[in-house]
C-alpha positions in Angstrom: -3.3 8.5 -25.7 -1.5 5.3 -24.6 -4.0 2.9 -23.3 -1.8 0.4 -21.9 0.1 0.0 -19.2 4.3 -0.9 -18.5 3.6 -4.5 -18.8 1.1 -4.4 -21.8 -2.1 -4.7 -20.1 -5.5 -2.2 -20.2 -5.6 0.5 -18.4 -8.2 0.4 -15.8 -9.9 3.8 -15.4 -12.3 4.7 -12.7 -15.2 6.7 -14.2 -18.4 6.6 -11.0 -17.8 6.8 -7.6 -20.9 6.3 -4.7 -20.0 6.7 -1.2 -22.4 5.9 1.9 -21.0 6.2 5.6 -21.8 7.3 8.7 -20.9 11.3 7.6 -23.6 11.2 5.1 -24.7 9.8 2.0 -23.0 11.0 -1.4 -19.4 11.3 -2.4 -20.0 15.7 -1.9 -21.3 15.4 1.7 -18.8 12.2 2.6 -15.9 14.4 1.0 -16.8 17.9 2.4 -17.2 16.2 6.5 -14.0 14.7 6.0 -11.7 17.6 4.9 -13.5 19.3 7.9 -12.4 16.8 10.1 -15.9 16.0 11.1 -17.3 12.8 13.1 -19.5 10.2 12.3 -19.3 8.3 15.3 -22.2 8.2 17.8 -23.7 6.2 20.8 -25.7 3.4 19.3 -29.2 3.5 19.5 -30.0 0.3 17.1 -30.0 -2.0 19.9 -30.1 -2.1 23.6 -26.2 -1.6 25.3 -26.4 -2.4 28.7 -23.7 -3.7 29.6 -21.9 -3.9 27.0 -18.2 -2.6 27.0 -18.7 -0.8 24.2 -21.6 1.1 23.5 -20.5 3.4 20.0 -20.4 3.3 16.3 -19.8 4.6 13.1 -24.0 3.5 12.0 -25.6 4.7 8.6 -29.3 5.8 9.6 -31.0 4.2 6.2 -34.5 5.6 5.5 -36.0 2.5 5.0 -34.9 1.7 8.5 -38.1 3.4 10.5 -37.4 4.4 13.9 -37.0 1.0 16.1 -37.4 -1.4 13.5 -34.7 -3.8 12.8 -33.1 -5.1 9.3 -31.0 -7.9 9.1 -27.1 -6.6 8.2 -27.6 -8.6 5.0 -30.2 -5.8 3.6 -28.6 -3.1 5.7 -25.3 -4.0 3.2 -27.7 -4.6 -0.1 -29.1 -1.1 0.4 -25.9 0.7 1.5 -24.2 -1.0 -1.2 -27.2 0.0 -3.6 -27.1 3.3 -3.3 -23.4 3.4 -3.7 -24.0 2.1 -7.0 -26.3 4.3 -8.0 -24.4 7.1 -7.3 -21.6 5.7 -9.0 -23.4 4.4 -12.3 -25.3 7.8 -12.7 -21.6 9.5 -12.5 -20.5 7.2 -15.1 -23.1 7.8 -17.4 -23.6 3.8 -18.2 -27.3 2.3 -17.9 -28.7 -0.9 -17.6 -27.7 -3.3 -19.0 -24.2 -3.1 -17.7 -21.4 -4.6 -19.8 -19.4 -6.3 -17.7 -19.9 -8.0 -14.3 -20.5 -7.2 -10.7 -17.4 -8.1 -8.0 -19.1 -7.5 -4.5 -16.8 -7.4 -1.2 -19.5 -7.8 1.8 -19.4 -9.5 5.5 -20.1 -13.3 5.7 -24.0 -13.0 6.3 -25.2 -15.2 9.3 -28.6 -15.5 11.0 -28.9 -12.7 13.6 -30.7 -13.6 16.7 -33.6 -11.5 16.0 -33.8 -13.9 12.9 -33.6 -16.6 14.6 -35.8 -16.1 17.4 -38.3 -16.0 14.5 -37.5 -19.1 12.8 -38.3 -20.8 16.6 -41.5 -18.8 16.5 -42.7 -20.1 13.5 -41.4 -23.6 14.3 -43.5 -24.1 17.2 -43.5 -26.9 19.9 -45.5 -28.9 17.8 -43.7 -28.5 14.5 -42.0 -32.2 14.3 -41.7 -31.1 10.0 -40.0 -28.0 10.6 -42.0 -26.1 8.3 -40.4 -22.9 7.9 -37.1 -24.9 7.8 -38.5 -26.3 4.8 -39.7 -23.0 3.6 -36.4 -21.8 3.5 -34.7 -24.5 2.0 -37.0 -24.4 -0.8 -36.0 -20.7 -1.0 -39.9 -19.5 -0.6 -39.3 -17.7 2.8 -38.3 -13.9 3.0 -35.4 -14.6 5.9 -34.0 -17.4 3.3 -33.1 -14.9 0.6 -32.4 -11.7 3.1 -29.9 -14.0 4.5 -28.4 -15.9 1.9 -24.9 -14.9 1.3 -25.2 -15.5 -2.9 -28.3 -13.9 -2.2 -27.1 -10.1 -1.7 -25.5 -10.6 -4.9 -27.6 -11.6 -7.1 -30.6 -9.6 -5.9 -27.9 -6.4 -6.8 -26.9 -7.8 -9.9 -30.5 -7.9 -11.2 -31.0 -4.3 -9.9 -28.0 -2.8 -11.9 -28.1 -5.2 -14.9 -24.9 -6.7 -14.9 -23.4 -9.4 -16.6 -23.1 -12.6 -16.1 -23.2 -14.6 -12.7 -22.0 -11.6 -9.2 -19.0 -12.4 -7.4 -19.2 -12.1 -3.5 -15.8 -12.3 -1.9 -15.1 -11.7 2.2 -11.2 -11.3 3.0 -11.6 -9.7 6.4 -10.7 -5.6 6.3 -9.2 -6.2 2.6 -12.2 -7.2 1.8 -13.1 -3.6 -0.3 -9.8 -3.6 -1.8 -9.7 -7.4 -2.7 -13.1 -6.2 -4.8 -11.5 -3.6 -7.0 -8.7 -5.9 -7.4 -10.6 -8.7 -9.1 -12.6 -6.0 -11.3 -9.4 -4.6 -12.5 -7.8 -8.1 -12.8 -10.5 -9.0 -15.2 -10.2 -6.0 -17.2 -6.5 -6.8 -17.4 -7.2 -9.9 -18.8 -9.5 -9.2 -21.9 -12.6 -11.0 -19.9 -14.6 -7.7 -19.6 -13.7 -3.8 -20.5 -16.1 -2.7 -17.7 -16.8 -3.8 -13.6 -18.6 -2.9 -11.2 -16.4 -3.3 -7.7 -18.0 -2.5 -4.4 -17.3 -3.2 -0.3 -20.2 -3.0 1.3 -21.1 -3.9 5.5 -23.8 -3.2 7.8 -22.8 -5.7 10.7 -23.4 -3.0 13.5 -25.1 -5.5 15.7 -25.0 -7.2 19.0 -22.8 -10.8 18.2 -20.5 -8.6 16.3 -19.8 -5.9 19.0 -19.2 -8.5 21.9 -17.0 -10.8 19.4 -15.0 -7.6 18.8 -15.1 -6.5 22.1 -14.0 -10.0 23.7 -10.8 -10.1 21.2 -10.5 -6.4 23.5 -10.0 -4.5 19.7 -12.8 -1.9 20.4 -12.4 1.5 21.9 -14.5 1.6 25.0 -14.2 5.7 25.2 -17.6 6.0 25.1 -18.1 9.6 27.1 -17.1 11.4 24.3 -17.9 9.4 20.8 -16.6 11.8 18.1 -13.1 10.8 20.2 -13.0 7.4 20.4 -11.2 6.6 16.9 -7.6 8.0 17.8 -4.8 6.4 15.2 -1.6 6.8 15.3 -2.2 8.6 18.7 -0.4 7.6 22.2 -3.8 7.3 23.8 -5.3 4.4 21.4 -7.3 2.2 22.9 -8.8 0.1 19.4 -11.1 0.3 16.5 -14.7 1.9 16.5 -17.1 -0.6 14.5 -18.9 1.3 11.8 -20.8 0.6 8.4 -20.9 1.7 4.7 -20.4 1.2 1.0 -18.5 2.4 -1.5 -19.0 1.3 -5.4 -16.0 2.3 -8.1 -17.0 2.1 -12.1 -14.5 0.0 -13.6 -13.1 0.5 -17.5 -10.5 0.0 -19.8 -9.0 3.2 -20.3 -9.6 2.4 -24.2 -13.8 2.0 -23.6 -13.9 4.9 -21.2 -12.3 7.2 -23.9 -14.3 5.6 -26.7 -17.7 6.8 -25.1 -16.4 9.9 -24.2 -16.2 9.3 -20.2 -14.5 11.4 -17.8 -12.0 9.9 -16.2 -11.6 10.4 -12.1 -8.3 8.7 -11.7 -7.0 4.9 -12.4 -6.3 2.2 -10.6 -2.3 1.2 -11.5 -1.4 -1.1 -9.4 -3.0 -4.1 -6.9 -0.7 -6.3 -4.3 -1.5 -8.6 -1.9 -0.2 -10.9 0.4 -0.7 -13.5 3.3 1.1 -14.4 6.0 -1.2 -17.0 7.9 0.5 -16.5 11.3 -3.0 -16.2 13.2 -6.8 -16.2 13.1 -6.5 -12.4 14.0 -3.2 -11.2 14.3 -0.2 -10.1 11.3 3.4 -11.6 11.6 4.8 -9.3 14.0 8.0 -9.3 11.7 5.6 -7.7 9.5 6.8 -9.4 6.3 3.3 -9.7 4.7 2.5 -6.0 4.9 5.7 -4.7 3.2 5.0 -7.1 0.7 1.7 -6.2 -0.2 2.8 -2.4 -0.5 5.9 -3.3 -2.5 3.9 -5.6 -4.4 0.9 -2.8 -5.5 3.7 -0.4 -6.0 6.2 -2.6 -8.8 2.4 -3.6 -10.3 1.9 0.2 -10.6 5.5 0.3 -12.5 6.5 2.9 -9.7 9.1 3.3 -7.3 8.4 4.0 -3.4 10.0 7.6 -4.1 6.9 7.8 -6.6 4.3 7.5 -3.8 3.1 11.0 -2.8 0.5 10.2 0.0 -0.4 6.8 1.8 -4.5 6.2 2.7 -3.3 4.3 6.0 -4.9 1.0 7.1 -4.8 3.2 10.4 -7.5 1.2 12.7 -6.5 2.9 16.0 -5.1 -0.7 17.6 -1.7 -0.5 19.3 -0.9 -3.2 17.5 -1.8 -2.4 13.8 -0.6 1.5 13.9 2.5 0.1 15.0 2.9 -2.2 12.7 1.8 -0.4 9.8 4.6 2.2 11.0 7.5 -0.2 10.7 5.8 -1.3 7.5 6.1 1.7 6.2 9.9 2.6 7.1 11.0 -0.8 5.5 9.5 0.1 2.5 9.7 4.2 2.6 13.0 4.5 4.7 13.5 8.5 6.4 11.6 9.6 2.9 8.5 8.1 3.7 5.5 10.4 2.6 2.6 11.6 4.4 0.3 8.9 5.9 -3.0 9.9 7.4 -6.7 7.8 8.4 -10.4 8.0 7.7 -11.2 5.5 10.6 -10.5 8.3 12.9 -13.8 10.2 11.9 -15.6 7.3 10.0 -14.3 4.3 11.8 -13.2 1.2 10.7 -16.2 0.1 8.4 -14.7 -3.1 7.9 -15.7 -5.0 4.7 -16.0 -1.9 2.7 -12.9 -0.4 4.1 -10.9 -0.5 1.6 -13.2 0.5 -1.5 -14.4 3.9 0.9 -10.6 3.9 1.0 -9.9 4.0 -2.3 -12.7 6.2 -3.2 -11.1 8.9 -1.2 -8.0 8.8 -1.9 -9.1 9.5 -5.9 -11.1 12.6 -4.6 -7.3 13.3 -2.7 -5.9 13.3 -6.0 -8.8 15.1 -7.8 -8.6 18.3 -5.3 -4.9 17.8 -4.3 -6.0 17.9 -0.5 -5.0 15.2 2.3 -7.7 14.5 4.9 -6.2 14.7 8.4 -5.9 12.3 11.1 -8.0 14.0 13.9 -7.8 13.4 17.2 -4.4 13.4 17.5 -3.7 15.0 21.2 -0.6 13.6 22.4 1.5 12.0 19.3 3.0 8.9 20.0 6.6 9.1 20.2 7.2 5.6 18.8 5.7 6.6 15.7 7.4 9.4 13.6 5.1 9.8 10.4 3.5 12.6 9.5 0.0 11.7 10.2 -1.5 14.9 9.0 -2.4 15.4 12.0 -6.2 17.2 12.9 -6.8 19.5 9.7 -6.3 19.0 6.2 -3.6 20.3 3.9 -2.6 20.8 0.7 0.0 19.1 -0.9 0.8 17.6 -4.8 -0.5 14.4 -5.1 0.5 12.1 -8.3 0.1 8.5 -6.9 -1.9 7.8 -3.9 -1.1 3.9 -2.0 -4.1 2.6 0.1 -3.8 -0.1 2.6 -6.0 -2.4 3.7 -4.4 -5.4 6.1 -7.6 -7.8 7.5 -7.4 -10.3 10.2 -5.8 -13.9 9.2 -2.7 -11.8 7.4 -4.8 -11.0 4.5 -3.4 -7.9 3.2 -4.4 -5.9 -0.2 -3.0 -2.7 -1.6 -3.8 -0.8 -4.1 -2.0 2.3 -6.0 -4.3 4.9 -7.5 -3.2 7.8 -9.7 -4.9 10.6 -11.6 -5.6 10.7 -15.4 -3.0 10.1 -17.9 -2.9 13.7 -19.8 
């Protein structure tokens, strides 16, 4: 077996997947709910919503989340994230200690105001040394290390055994993708034949919703939930917040084969590229996004007439279905192949968007089944994919291209493929 690729680097083989969204926990349940076409958004019951615009989410109920108690999004994405791994390490067959490193895509972590009604609490009006300031600078108080952004990191790291210092990276909705990306670029290089890649986020909370919701990107269809997330559709109104993780097992093809692994797929290509037109918004000429996809697919050593599906960015804004649309014309032409979107029944789980994505679209590959785009009432006649829409199908899938465009033009791709023979 030829363990290198067109340009002469390792192939990078995926051998553990672990999956956590709102359908469920587990890569079975996950995969089974969205071949149905099934759900996961709800009304949120985390936090108060009155008067908020938007009162909906994708949310991941965590058992060690009791009824009314509140975690900061920092551990809600450590134990999201943790269980992802676990799945995806057990799948793998590798144990602690871990031979390579861990590259960890996760939201910029910030005090949330429960947090920081605490840290006045403990102050006190006759605190002039800020005590539990200092506490936390010295690192000794429980808030310091749940909300430390290295923190997440390195707390996971020690729990899975891996090498060497973690990685944290945050590049917007690429975030996930940007992940896998450095795993497999370090495999490429000779630094490491194994990684462990995951997106993770569990920002579901008040500051986030309103800053969403004053940029007017959320969905407010809140009567009926499970329709809120409508891409590609006429009707679309903007994203639905939700939460997650997703972990992929990293390899060299060469190591996987060695131990005797079984291999779920590879990763054969990365892209990116920025535009830096806007704090928020892509280049409407869209020059960045048919970049990024024309970038993953010549790393892949494919052409566009190679791609059988697309795993679409497909958020449910006017603006970024639209754009992804032209995208994909410039690059596919008339031929362009079947595009559809998890955000419609997961939602747009933002920092661990694009490894959920990715996992996906390798079980899309493994079972040679494309998950639909569901509610998709009235098409919209400025778009002319075929969005799969509303229930699954079958089709021959070699070469799977996921998108994953973030705000500030960051925009990642990556082209996954099944098992070399």
């Amino acid at each position: 077996m030829n363990t290198t690729d067109h340009r002469g680097r390792p192939i990078v083989a995926v051998t553990g997947i672990g999956l956590v969204t709102p359908l469920g926990f587990g890569v079975a349940t996950n995969w089974e709910a969205l071949l149905a076409g099934r759900s996961g958004i709800r009304r949120i019951t985390r936090f108060p919503t009155d008067h908020l615009r938007t009162t909906i989410a994708g949310t991941v109920d965590l058992p060690e989340e009791a009824e009314g108690a509140w975690l900061p999004s920092s551990e809600r994405v450590r134990l999201m994230a943790q269980r992802a791994a676990d799945e995806a390490l057990a799948q793998s067959g590798l144990v602690a200690p871990f031979p390579g490193p861990l590259l960890l895509g996760m939201p910029p972590v910030e005090l949330e105001w429960p947090a920081r009604l605490r840290l006045a609490e403990a102050t006190g009006e006759a605190a002039p040394s800020y005590k539990a300031l200092t506490e936390a600078a010295a690192g000794r108080d429980e808030l310091y290390r749940t909300t430390a952004f290295a923190g997440v990191g390195d707390r996971l790291a020690a729990h899975l055994g891996t090498r060497g210092a973690p990685i944290a990276i945050s590049t917007a909705c690429a975030t996930g993708a940007s992940a896998i990306q450095l795993g497999v670029e370090a495999i490429q290089r000779g630094e490491t034949e194994a990684a462990i890649a995951i997106g993770a986020d569990g920002t579901v909370q008040p500051e986030s919703l309103i800053r969403f919701s004053l940029l007017s990107a959320l969905s407010t269809r809140n009567e009926d939930p499970t329709a809120a997330s409508r891409p590609f559709e006429k009707t679309r109104g903007g994203f639905v917040m939700s939460e997650g993780a997703a972990c992929l097992v990293l390899e060299s093809l060469a190591h996987a084969t060695a131990r005797g692994a079984t291999i779920l797929g590879i990763v054969r290509g990365c892209g990116e590229k920025s535009d830096s037109f806007h704090r928020t918004r892509s280049n409407p000429d869209g020059g960045a996004v048919i970049r990024a996809m024309r970038n993953a697919i010549e790393d892949a050593g494919l052409t566009p007439a190679d791609i059988s599906y697309v795993n679409a960015h497909g958020t449910g804004t006017p603006e970024n279905d639209k754009m992804e649309t032209f995208g994909m014309r410039a690059v596919f032409g008339n031929d362009a192949p079947p595009i559809s979107s998890n955000k419609s029944m997961i939602g747009h789980t933002l920092s661990a968007a694009g490894a959920i994505e990715a996992a996906f679209s390798l079980l899309v590959i493994r079972d040679q089944m494309l998950p639909p785009t569901i509610n998709h009432v009235e098409p919209d006649p400025a778009i002319t994919l075929d969005v799969v829409p509303n229930v699954a199908r079958p089709a021959k899938v070699s070469n799977v291209l996921s998108n994953s465009f973030g705000f500030g033009g960051q925009n990642v791709c990556l082209v996954l493929s099944g098992a070399p023979a």
